[in-house]
C-alpha positions, 0 to 999 in steps of 0.5 A: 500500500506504501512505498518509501520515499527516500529522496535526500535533501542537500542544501548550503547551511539555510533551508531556503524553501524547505520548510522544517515541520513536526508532528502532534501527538494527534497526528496533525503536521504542522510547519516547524520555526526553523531556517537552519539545516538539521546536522546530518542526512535530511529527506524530503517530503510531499502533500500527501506523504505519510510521515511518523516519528520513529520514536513517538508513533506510538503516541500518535505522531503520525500523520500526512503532509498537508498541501499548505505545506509544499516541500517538507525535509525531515531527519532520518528519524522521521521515515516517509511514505508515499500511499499507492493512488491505486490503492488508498485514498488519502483522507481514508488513510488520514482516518484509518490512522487515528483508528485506536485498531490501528493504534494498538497495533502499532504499539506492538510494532515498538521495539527496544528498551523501556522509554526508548522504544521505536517504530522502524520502517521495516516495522510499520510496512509489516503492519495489516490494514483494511483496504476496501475497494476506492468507492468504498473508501470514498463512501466510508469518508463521505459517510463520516465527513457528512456527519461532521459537518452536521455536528459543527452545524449543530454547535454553530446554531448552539453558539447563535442560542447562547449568543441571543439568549445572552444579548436579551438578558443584557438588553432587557437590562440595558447593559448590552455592549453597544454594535461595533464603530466603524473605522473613520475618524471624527472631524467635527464634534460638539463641545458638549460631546467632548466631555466623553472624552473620547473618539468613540463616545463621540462617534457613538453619539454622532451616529445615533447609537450610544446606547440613550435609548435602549431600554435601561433598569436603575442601578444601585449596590449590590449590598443592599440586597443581600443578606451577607457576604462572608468569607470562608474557613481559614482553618487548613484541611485535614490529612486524613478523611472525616465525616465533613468536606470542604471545596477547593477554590478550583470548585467554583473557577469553572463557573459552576459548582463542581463538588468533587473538588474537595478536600477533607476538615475536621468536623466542628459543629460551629464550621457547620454552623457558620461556613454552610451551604444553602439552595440560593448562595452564590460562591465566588473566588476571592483570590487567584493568581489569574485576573480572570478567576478572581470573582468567578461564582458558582450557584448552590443549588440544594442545600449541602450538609457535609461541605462547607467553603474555604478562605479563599472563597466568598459566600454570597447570601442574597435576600430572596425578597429582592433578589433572585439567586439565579438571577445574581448569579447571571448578572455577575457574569455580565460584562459590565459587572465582570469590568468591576470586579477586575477594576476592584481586584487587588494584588499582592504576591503575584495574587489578585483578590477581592474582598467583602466590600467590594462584591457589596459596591457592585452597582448593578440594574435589578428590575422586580423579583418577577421580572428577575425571574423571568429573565433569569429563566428565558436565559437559562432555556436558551444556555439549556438548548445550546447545551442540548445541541452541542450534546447531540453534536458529541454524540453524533461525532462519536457514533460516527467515528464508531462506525467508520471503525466498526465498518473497518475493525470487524472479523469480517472486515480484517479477514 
């Protein structure tokens, strides 16, 4: 099915316009930053050529020379191949490599001592393939290729769900980022306008779209509808397993409450009493060496007996006549409400944080509890269906990898 390609690359020092490249673990070829000659024999390479490495084919460093790149050169240690046009198709064998089938088989191929065990030519020629007929092979990439693309198409239209579902939570609040500028310059503005102070908020004005009329909800601080903030447990976890659990900060950076990162605290009825976790707390990162997880939160959903929260961690308890948890917990992922936490973050030993004080000067729009609700449940049926859609995409992206490897890696396909 392959023949090896052994054509030797001479060059004077400087590669010129061969281009070096290397392999991912995940088979994809890619152009290497290198302009110097390698030491030693070099051999070229084609778009359309199988090229692996020696010593990491086994991991998955085996791929085709893709047609951006023109004229590869490799080492010795990375043997090339050119498929036979007669007998494979090039996507089939772009495929047929990633087949864990394929994979396991060429595991076995390794030969030499522990952690330097490599893949020879003479090794891999030895393996055996599936090769159905071309029209076979085409149907079978079609088949697959199809599949792919509706499972992109699924996650594009999730996107767009998200998306709109997001910009009509801001809009109702009157905090939608406002439609891109153009790009031209301003030649006259008012005196009136200068005071923005700013090329882009006058342009905005001059244009009609700076936001004056989009429907807008009055702001106040966050802290006179809550019923308290308080930070977590200073008291270090314990070295054995105990009857109560405390989260790692790592629980709450994901923007959801993930309760299998915890470790374990002695048990104290007063930790229960003062650190617990009720249905409507929202938990958010009070410090981490990344800007951007500093004030990321995670909504408690029931409440949790056996776990409570550590220093590093902030509980906000909202008053549920003025506020719907669900709707905070929304509203603090909202840009203008994420530019005030950065704006607020302190930092100190390479750490940022941010305290009590500050999650209360939040100036956010809160509309009636009603309409709290309402907009909090319109946003979360539209995160849900995005959710559904790239689901259904995984799912269909994997049932058709399955059966392009089923259709190949049966006894009567291999027989």
């Amino acid at each position: 099915m392959l023949t090896e390609r052994r054509e030797p690359v001479r060059v004077d020092g400087a590669l010129g316009d061969w281009q070096a490249i290397t392999i991912k673990f995940s088979g994809e070829v890619l152009p290497r930053e290198r302009t110097e000659a390698f030491k030693g024999a070099m051999f070229a390479a084609y778009p359309g050529d199988l090229v692996f490495s020696k010593i990491d084919a086994r991991n998955g460093a085996i791929g085709l020379i893709p047609d951006s790149i023109t004229k590869a050169v490799v080492t010795s240690e990375y043997p090339v191949f050119t498929p036979k046009a007669d007998k494979l198709r090039a996507a089939y064998l772009h495929h047929l490599l990633r087949a864990e089938h394929f994979k396991a088989d060429l595991q076995r191929k390794a030969s030499g001592t522990s952690g330097r065990k490599r893949v020879t030519p003479e090794a891999f020629l030895s393996l055996e393939v599936p090769v159905p007929a071309l029209d076979e092979q085409d149907a079978l990439v079609a088949a697959y290729t199809a599949a792919l693309s509706r499972a992109a198409q699924l996650e594009q239209e999730a996107d767009a769900i998200e998306r709109s579902g997001w910009q009509a939570f801001e809009t109702a609040l009157g905090v939608a980022t406002p439609p891109p500028l153009p790009d031209r310059p301003v030649f006259v503005a008012r005196f009136k306008d200068v005071e923005r102070w700013s090329h882009e908020g006058i342009l905005r004005c001059a244009l009609g779209n700076g936001g004056q009329n989009a429907p807008r909800v009055s702001t106040a601080p966050l802290g006179n509808e809550l019923l308290e903030v308080r930070h977590g447990c200073s008291k270090g976890p314990s070295k054995k397993v105990t009857s109560l659990r405390i989260l790692k900060i790592s629980a709450v950076t994901k923007g959801r409450l993930d309760l299998e990162e915890h470790k374990f605290i002695m048990d104290e009825p007063a930790l229960r009493e003062q650190f617990a976790l009720k249905a409507g707390d929202i938990l958010m990162c009070r410090t981490n060496g990344t800007l951007a997880y500093v004030g990321m939160s995670a909504l408690v959903d029931e409440d949790i007996d056996d776990m409570i929260f550590p220093d590093k961690i902030i509980r906000v308890r909202p008053n549920l006549d003025k506020i719907e948890p669900e709707f905070l917990w929304r509203l603090l992922q909202l840009p203008a409400v994420r530019s005030q936490i950065e704006a607020a973050a302190r930092t100190a030993v390479g750490n940022f944080a941010i305290g009590g004080k500050d999650i209360k000067a939040l100036k956010v729009p809160l509309p009636a509890v009603d309409r709290q609700k309402s907009l909090a449940q319109a946003l979360n049926d539209a995160v849900a269906s995005a959710k559904n859609k790239r689901a259904e995409a995984a799912a269909l992206r994997q049932s058709a990898w399955a059966t392009f490897e089923a259709a190949l890696f049966t006894p009567a396909a291999s027989s």
